[in-house]
ZADO-1210 file (C-alpha; in nm, 4 decimals, padded with zeros to 6 digits):
<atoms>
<atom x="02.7280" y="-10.3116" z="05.0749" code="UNK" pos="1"/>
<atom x="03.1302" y="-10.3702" z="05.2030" code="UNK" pos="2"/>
<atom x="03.3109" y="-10.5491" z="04.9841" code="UNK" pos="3"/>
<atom x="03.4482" y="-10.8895" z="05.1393" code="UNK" pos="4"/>
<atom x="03.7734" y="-10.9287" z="05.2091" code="UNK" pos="5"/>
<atom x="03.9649" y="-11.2369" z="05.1160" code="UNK" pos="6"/>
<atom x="04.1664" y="-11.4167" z="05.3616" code="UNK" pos="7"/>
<atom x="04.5583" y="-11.3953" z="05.2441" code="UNK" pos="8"/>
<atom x="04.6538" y="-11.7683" z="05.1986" code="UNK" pos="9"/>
<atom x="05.0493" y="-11.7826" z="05.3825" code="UNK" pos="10"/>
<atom x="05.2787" y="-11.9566" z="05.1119" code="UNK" pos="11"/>
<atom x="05.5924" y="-12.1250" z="05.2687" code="UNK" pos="12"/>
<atom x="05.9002" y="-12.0517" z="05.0498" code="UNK" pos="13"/>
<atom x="06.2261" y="-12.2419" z="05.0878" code="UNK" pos="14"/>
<atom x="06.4946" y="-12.0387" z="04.8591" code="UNK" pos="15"/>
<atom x="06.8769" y="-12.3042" z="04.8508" code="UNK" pos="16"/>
<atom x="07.2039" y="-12.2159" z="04.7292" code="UNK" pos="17"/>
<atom x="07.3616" y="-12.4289" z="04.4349" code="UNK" pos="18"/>
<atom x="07.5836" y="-12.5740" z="04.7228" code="UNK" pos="19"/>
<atom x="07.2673" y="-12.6720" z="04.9291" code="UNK" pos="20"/>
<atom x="07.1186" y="-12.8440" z="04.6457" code="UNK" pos="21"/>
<atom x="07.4321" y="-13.0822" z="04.5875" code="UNK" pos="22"/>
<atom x="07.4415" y="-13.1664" z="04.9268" code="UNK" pos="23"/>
<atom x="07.1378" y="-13.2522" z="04.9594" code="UNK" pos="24"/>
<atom x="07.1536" y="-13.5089" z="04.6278" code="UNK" pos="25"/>
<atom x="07.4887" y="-13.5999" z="04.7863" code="UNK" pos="26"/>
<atom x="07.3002" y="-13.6546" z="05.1166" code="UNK" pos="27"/>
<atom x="06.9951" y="-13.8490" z="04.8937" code="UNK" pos="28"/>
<atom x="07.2818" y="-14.0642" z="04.6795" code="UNK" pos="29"/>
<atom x="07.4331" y="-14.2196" z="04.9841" code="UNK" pos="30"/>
<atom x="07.0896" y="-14.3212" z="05.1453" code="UNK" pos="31"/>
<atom x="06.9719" y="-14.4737" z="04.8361" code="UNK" pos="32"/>
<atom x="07.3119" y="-14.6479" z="04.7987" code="UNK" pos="33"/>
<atom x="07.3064" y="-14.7598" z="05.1452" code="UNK" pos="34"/>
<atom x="06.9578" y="-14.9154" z="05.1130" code="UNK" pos="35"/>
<atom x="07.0330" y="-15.0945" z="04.7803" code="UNK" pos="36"/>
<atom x="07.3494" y="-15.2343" z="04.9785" code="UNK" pos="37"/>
<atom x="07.0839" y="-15.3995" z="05.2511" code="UNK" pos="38"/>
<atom x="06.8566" y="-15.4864" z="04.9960" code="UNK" pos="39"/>
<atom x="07.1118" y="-15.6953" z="04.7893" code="UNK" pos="40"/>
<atom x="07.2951" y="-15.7983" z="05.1878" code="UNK" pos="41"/>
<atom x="06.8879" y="-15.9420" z="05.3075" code="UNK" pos="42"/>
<atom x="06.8107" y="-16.1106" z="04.9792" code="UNK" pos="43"/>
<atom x="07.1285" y="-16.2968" z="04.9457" code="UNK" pos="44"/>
<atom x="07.0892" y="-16.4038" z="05.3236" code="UNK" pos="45"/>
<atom x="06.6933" y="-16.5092" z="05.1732" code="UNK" pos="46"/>
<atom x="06.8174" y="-16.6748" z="04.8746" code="UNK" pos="47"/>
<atom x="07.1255" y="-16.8954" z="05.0180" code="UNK" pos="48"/>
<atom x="07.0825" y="-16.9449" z="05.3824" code="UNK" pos="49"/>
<atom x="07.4030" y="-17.0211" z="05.5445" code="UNK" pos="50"/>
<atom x="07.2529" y="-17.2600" z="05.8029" code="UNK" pos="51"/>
<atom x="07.0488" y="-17.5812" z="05.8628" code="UNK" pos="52"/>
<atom x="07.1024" y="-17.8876" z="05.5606" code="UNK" pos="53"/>
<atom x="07.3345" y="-17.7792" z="05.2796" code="UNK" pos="54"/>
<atom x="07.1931" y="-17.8758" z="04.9106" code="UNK" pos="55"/>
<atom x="07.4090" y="-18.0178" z="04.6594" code="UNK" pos="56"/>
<atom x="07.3511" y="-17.8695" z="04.3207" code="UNK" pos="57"/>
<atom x="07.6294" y="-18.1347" z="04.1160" code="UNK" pos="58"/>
<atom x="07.5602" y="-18.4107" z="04.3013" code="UNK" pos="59"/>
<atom x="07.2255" y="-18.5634" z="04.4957" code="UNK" pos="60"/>
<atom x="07.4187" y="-18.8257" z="04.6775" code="UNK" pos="61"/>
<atom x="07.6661" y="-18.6341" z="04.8111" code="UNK" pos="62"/>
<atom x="07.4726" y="-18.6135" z="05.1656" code="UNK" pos="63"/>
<atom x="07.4191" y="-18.9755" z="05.1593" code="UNK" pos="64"/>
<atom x="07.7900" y="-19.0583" z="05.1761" code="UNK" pos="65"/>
<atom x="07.8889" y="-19.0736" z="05.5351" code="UNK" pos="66"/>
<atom x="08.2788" y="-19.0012" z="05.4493" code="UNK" pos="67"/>
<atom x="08.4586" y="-18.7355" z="05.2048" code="UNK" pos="68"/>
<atom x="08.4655" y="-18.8470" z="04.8368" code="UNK" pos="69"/>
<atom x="08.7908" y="-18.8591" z="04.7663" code="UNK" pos="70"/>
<atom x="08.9728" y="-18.9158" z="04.3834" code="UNK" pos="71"/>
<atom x="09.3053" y="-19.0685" z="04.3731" code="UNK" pos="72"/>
<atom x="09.4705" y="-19.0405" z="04.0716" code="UNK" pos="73"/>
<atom x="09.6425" y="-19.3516" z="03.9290" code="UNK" pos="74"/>
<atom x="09.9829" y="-19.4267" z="03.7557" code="UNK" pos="75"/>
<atom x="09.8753" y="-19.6868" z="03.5553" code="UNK" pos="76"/>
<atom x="10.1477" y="-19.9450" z="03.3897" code="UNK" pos="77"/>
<atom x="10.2871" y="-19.8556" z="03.0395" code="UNK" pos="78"/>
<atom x="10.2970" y="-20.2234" z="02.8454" code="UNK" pos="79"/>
<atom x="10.5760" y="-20.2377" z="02.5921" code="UNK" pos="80"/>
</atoms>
């Protein structure tokens, strides 16, 4: 009998220089970076909407008032 011959599996190699390496963590850094940016950008937008009825964390009533509370300060009279 022959003796079977094995079919030669075909390995890819990829061989980079130091210099390809770093750019391509430089490359990686700035996409991940970028992405985090959006992230923290879209949840903000998700979290405090900037249109539609604005909510008053200090005060409840402040929507009810239909004109701008406004504080005067006072000199008051010094008795003697």
């Amino acid at each position: 009998m022959a003796a079977k011959k094995k079919k030669q599996i075909k390995k890819l190699k990829f061989e980079l220089t130091r210099s390809a390496v770093l750019g391509i963590a430089v490359v990686m850094f700035c996409l991940f970076l970028w992405m985090f940016l959006i992230g923290v950008w879209a949840g903000q937008s998700l979290l405090l909407p900037s249109y539609g009825k604005k909510v008053s964390i200090v005060d409840k009533r402040a929507d009810q008032l239909s004109e701008p509370l406004v504080i005067k300060a006072v000199k008051k009279a010094v008795k003697k």
